[in-house]
C-alpha positions as CSV (number, residue, x, y, z in Angstrom):
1,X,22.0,32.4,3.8
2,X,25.6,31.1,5.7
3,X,23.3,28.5,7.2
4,X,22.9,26.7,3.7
5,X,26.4,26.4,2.3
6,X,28.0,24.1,4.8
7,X,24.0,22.4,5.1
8,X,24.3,21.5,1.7
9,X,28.2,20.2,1.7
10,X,26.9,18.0,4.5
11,X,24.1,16.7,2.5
12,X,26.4,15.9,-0.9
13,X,28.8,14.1,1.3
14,X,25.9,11.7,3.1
15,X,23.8,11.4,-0.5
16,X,26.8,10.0,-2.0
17,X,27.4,7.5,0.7
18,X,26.5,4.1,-0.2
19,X,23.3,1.8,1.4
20,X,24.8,-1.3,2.9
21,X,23.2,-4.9,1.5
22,X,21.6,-7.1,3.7
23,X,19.9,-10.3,2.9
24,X,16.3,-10.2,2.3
25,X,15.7,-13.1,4.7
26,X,16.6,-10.2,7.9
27,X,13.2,-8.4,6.2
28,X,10.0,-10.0,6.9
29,X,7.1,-10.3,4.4
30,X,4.7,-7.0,5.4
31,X,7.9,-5.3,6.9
32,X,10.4,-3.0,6.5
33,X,14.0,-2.6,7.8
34,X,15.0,1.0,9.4
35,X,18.6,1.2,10.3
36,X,19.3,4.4,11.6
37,X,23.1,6.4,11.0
38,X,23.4,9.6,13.5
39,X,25.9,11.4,11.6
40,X,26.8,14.4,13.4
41,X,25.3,15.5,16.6
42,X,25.9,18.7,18.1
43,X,25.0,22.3,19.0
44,X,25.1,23.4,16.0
45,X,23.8,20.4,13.2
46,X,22.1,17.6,12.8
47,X,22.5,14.8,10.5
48,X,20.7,11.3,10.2
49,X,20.6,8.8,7.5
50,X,17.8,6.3,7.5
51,X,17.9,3.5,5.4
52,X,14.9,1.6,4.8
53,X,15.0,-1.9,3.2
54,X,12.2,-3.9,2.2
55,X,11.3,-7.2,-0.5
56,X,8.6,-5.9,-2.1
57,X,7.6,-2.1,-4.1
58,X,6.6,0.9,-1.8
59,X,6.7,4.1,-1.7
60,X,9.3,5.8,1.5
61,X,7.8,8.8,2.6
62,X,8.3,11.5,5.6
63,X,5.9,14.0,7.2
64,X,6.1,17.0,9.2
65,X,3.9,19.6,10.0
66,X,5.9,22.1,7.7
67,X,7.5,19.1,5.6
68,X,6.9,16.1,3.2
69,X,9.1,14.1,1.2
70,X,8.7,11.0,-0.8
71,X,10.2,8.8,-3.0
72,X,9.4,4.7,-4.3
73,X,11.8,2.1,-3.5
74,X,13.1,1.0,-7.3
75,X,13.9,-2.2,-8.5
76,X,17.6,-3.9,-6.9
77,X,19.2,-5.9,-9.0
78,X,19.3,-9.5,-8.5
79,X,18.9,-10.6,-5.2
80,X,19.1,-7.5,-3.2
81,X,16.5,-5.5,-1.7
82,X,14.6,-2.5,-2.4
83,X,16.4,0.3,-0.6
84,X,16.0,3.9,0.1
85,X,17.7,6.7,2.1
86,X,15.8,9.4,4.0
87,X,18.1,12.6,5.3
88,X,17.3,14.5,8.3
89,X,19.4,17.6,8.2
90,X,19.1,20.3,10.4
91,X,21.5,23.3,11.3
92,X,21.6,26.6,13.7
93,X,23.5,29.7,13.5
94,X,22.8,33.0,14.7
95,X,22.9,36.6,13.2
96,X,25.7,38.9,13.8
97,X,24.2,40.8,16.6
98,X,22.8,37.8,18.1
99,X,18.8,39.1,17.5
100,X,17.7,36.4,15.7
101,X,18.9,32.8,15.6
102,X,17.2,30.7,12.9
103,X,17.2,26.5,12.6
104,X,16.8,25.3,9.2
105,X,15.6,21.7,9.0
106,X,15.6,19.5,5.9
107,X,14.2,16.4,4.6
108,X,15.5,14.0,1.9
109,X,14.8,10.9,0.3
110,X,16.8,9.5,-2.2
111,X,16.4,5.8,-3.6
112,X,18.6,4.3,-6.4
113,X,17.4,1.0,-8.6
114,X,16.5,0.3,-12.1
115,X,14.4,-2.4,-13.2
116,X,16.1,-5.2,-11.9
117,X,17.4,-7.2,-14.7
118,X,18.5,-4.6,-17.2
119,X,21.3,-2.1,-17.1
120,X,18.6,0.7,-16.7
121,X,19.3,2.8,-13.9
122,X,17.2,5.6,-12.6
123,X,17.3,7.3,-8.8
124,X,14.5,9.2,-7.0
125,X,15.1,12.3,-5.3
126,X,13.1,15.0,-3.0
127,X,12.8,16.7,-0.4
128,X,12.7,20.5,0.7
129,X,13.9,22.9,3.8
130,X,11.9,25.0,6.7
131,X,13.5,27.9,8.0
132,X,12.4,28.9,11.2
133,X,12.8,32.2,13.6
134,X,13.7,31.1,17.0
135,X,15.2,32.6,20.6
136,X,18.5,33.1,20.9
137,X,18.3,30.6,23.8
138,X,16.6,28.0,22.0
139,X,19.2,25.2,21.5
140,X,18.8,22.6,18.5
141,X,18.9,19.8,20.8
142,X,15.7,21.0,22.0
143,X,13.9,22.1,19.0
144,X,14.3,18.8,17.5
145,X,15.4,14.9,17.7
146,X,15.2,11.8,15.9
147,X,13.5,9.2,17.8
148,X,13.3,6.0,16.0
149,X,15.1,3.1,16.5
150,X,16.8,0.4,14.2
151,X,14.8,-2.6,13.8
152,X,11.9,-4.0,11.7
153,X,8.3,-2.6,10.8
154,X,5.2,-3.3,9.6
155,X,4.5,-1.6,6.3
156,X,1.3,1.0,5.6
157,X,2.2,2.0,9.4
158,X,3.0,5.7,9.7
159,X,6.5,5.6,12.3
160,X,7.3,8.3,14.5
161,X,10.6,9.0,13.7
162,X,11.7,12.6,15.4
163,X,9.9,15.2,16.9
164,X,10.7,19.2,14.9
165,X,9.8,22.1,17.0
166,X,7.0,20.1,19.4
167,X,5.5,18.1,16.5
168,X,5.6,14.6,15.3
169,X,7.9,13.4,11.8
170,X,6.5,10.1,10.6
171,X,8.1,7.7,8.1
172,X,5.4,5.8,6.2
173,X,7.0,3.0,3.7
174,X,4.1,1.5,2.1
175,X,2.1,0.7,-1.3
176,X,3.5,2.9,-4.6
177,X,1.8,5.4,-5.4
178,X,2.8,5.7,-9.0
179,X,2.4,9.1,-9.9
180,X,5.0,12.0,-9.5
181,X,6.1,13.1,-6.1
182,X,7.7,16.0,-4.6
């Protein structure tokens, strides 16, 4: 599909980005940070980073009705927190003789870390993409948004954090799971 290439060079260029540091004293114990990045907004993509910080082990996941992705929150090194990215990408485009126009949404998470003290390194990643079949006079703007805000949360407690097509996304950062996700 033409919709995936430049989807994709948009989602290399924000993985790569780096996670900005904050001291762990801005997180409160049972909470998580969310700091939201709007990327690119237009008619045509959607891209938000949001980058949850937090003191202590959990796993950062998102949920849609036709999406889920997940990732845990790896050890920092020394005196930096546990941090992980979640990517809401989302792009339109229409078909040549303007019949069909289809919105393809994705989901990331991506989390970096080792195990703290060592030079072990190991990163998480997952995610996966929805394609779906819309009017031609359906605008991206109003199939989908991201509607949380930057500030602190209380772990375990599911976040709506966008709507996609009518229907909730929720961001969940809470206790590891410790088996093998998506």
């Amino acid at each position: 599909m033409k919709i995936s290439c430049p989807l994709f060079s948009v989602c290399l260029a924000v993985v790569f980005c780096g996670c900005r540091q904050y001291s762990s004293s801005t997180v409160p114990a049972g909470s998580f940070r969310l700091v939201i990045d709007d990327i690119v907004k237009d008619e045509t993509f959607r891209v938000a980073v949001l980058r949850v910080s937090s003191t202590r082990a959990a796993t950062l996941s998102i949920d849609g009705q036709d999406a889920h992705a997940a990732g845990e929150l790896l050890m920092p090194g020394a005196g930096k927190l546990r941090e992980g990215r979640a990517i809401f990408l989302a792009s339109r485009t229409t078909n040549s003789s303007n019949t069909n126009t289809l919105i393809q949404v994705s989901f990331q998470v991506k989390s970096e870390g080792g195990d703290g003290e060592m030079s072990i390194q190991g990163d998480v990643q997952s995610g996966g993409t929805t394609v779906y079949t819309i009017s031609t006079n359906t605008q991206l703007a109003g199939f989908l948004s991201v509607t949380g805000t930057n500030g602190n949360y209380p772990l375990e407690t599911p976040l709506e954090i966008g709507r996609v097509n009518g229907t909730a996304v929720t961001l969940t950062v809470g206790k590891p799971t410790n088996q093998k996700l998506l």
